[in-house]
N, CA, C and O of each residue as an XYZ file, in Angstrom:
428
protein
N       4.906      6.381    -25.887
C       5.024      6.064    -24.484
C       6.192      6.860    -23.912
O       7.255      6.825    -24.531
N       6.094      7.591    -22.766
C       7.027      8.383    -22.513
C       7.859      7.476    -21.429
O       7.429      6.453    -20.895
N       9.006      8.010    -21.242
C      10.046      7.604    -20.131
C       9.595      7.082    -18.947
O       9.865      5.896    -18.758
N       9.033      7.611    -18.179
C       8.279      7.103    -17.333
C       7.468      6.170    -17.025
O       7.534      5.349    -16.111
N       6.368      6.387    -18.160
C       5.532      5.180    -18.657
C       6.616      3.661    -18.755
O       6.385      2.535    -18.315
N       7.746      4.146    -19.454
C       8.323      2.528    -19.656
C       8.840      2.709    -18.311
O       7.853      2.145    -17.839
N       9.463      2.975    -17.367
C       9.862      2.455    -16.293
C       9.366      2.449    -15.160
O      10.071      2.101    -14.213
N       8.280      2.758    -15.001
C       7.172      2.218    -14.451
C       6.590      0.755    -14.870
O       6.858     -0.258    -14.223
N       5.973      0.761    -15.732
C       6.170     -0.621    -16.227
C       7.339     -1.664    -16.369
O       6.969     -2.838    -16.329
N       8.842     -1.415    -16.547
C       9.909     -2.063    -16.309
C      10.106     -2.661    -14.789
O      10.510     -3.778    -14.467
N       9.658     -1.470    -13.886
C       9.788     -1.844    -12.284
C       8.724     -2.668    -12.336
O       8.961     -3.845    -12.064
N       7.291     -2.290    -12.691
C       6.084     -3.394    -12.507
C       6.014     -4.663    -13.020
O       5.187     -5.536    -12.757
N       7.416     -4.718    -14.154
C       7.377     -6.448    -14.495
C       8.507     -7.268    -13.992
O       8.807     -8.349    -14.498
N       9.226     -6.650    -12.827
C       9.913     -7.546    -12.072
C       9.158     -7.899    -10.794
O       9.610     -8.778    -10.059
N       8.136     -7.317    -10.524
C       7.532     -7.894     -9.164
C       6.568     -8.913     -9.244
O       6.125     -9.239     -8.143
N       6.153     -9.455    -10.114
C       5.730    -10.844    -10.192
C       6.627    -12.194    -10.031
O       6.568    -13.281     -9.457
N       7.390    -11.547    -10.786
C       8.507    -12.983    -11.039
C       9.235    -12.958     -9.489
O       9.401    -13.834     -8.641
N       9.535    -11.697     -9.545
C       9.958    -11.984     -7.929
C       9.404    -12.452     -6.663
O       9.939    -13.062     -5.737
N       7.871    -11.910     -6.879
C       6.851    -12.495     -5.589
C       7.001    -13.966     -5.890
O       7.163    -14.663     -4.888
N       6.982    -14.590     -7.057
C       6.922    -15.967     -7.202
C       8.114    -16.565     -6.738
O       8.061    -17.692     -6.246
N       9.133    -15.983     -6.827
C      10.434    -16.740     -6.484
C      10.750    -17.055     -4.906
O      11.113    -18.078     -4.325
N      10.404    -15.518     -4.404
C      10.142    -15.095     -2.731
C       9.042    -16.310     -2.397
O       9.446    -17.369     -1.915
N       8.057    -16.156     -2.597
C       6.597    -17.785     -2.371
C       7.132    -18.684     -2.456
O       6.775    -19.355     -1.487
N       8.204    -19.518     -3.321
C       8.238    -20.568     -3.838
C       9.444    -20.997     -2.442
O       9.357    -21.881     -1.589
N      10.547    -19.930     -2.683
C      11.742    -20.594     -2.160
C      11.502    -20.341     -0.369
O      12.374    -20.831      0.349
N      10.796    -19.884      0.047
C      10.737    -19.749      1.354
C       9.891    -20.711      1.689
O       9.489    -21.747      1.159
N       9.646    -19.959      3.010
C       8.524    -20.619      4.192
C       7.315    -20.269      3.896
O       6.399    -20.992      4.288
N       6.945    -18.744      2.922
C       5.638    -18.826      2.605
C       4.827    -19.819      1.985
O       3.600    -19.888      1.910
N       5.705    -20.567      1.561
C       4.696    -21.682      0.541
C       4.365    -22.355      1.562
O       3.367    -22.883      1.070
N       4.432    -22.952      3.098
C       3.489    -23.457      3.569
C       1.933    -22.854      4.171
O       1.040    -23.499      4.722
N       1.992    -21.258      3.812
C       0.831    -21.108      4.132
C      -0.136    -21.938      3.133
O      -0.785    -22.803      3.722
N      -0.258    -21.890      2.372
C      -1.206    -23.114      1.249
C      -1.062    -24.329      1.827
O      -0.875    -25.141      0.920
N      -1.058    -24.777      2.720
C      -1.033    -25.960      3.022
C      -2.463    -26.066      3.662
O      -3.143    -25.136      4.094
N      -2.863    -27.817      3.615
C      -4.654    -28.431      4.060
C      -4.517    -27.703      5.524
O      -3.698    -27.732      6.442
N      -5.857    -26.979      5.233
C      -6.326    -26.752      6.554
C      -5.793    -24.746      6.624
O      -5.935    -24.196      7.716
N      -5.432    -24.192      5.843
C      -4.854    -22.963      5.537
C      -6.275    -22.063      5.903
O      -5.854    -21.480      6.902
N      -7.541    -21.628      5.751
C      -8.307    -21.466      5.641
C      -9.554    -21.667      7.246
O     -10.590    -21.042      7.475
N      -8.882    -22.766      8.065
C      -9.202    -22.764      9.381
C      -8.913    -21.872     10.547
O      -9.410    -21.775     11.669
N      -7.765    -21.139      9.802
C      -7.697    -20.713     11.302
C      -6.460    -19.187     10.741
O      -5.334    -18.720     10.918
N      -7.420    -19.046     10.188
C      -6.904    -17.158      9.627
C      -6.413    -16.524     10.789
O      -6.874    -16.546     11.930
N      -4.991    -15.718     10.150
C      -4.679    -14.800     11.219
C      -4.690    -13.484     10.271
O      -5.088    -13.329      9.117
N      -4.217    -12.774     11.020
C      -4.154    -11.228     10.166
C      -3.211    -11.469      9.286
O      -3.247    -11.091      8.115
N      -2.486    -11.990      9.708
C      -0.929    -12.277      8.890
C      -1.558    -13.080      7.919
O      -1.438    -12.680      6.761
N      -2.010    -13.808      8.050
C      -2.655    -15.011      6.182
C      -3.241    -14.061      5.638
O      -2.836    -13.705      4.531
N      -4.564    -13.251      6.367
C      -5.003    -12.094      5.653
C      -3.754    -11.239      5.035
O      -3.436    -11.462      3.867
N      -3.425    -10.790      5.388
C      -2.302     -9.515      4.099
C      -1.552    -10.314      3.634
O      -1.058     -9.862      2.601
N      -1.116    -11.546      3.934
C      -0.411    -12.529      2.647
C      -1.542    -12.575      1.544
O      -1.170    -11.991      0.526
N      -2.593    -13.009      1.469
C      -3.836    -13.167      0.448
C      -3.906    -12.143     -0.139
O      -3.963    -12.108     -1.368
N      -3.922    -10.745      0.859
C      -3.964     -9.599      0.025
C      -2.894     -9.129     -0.992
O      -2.984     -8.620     -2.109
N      -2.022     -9.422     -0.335
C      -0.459     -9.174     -1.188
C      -0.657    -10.172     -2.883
O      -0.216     -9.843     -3.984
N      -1.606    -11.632     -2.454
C      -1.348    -12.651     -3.698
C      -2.038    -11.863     -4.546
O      -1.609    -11.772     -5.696
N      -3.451    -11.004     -4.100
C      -4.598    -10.428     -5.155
C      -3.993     -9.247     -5.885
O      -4.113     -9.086     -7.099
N      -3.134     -8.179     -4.827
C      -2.197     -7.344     -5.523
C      -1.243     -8.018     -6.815
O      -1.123     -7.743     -8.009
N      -0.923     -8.567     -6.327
C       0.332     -9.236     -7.408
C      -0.357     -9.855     -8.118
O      -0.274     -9.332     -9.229
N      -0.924    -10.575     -8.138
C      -2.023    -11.484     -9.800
C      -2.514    -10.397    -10.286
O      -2.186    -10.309    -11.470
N      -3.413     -9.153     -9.800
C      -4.106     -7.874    -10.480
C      -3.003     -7.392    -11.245
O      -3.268     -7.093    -12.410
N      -1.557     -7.215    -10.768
C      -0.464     -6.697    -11.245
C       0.004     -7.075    -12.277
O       0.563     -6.259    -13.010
N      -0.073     -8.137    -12.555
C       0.642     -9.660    -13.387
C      -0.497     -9.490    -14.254
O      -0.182     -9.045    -15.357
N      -1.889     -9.740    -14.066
C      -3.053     -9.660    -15.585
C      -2.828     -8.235    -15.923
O      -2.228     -8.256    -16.998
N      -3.034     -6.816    -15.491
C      -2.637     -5.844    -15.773
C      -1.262     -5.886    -17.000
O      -1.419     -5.655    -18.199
N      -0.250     -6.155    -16.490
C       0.683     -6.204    -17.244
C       0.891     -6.933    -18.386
O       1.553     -6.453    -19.306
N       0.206     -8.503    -18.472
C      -0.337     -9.368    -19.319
C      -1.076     -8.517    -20.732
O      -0.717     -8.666    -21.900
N      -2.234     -7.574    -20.218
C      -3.039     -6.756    -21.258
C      -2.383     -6.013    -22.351
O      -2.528     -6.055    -23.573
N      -1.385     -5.104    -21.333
C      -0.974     -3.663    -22.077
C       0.355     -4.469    -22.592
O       0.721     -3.927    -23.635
N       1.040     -5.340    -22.319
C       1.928     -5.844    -22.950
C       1.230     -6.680    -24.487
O       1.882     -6.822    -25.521
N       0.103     -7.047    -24.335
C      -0.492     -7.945    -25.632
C      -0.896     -6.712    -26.459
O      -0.547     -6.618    -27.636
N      -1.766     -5.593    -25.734
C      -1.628     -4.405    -26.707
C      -0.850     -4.345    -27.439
O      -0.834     -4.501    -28.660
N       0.208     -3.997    -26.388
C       1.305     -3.139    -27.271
C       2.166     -3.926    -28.265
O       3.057     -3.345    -28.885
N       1.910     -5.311    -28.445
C       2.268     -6.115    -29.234
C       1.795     -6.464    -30.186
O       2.415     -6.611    -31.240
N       0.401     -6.705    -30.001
C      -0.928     -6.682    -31.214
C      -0.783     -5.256    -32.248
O      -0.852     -5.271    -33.477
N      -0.589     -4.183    -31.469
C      -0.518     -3.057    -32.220
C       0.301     -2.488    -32.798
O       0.106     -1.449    -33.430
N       1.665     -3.236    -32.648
C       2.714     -2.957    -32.769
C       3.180     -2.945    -34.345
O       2.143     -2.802    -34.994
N       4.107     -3.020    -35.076
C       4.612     -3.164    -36.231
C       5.609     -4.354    -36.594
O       6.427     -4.498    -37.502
N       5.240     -5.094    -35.596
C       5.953     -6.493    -35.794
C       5.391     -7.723    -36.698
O       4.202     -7.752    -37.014
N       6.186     -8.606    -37.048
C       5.532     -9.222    -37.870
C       5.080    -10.727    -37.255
O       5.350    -11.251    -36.174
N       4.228    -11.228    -38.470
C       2.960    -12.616    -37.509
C       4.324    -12.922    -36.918
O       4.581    -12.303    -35.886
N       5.165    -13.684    -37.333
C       6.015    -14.625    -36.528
C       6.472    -13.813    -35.572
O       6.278    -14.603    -34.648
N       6.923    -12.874    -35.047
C       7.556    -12.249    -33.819
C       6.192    -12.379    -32.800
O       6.074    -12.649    -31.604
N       5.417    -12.117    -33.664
C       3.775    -11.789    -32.514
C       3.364    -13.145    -32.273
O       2.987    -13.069    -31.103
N       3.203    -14.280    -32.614
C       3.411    -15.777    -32.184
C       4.335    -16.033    -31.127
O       4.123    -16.010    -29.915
N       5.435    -16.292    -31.776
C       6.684    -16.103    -30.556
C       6.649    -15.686    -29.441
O       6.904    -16.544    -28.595
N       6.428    -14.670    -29.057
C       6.495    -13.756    -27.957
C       4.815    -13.894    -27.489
O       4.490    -13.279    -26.473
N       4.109    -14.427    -27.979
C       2.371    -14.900    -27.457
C       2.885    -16.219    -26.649
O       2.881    -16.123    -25.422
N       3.326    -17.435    -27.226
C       4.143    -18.232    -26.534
C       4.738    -17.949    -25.828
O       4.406    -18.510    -24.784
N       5.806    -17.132    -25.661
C       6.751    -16.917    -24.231
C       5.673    -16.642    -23.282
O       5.711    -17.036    -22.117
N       4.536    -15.841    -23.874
C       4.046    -15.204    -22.491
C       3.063    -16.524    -21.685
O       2.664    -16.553    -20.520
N       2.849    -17.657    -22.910
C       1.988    -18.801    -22.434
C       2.967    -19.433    -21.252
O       2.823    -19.244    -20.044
N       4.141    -20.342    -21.982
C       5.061    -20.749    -21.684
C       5.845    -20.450    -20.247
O       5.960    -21.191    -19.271
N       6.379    -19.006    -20.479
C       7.179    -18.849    -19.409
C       6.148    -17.721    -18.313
O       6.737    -17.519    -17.251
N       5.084    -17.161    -18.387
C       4.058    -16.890    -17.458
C       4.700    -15.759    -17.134
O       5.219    -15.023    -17.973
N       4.705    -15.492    -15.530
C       4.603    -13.938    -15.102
C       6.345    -14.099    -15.432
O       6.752    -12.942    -15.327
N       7.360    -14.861    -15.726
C       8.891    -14.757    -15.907
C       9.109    -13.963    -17.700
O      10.152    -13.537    -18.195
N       7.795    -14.001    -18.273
C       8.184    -13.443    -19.636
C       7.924    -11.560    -19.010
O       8.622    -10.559    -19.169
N       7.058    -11.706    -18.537
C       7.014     -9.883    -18.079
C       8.083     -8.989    -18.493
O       8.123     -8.180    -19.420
N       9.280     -9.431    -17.259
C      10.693     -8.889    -17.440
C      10.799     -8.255    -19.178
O      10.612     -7.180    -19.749
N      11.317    -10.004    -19.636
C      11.925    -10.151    -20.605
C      11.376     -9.244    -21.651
O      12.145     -8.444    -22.185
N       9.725     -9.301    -22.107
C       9.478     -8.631    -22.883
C       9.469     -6.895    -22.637
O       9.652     -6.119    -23.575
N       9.320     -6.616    -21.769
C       9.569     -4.986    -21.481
C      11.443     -4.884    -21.941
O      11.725     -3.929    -22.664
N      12.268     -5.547    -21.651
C      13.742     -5.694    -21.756
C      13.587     -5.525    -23.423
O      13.780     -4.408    -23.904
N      13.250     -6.608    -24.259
C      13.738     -6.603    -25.563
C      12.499     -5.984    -26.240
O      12.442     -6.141    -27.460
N      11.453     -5.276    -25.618
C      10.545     -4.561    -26.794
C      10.223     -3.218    -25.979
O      10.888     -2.274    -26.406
N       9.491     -2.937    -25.064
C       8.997     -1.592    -24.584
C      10.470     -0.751    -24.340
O      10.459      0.453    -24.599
N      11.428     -1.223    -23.965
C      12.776     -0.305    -23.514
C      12.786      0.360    -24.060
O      12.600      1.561    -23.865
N      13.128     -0.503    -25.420
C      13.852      0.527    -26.929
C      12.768      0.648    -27.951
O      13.054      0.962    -29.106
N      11.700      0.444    -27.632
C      10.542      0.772    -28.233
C      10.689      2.535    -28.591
O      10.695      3.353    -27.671
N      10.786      2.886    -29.833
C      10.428      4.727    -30.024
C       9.639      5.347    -29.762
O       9.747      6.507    -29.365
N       8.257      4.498    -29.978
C       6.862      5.351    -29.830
C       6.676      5.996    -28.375
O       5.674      6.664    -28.120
């Protein structure tokens, strides 16, 4: 994986965790509220679009991270472990695992 490749992917696994944090702690989280779906504006439209970007982004990253872990040279227990984080802590393991495996990854 060349230089690029990992930081491209390093930038692409902080924008989940962040869209989630941005959704959660603001005012966007009342667009989901009953009745969200009545009365569409353009603005709900490219919020929705933005959620489909970012989940496509987040399973994307989900894949090539289980690749590169499945294929990797690690052993069962590290590959358990880190299958859990990704259950466990969801689009917040992204980061982490690009941090302590793709960074300093050689290949």
């Amino acid at each position: 994986m060349t230089g690029l490749q990992k930081a491209l992917l390093g930038v692409g696994s902080l924008i989940p965790p962040l869209y989630a944090v941005l959704v959660v702690s603001t005012p966007l989280r009342n667009f989901f509220r009953e009745g969200f779906l009545e009365d569409l504006t353009t603005g709900k439209l490219v919020f929705l679009f933005a959620h489909f970007l970012v989940f496509s982004l987040a399973v994307f990253l989900f894949v090539v991270f289980l690749v590169h872990l499945l294929s990797g040279r690690y052993t069962r227990m590290e590959k358990v472990l880190w299958v859990a984080v990704f259950i466990f802590l969801n689009v917040f393991s992204l980061p982490l695992y690009w941090f302590f495996r793709i960074r300093k990854d050689e290949s």
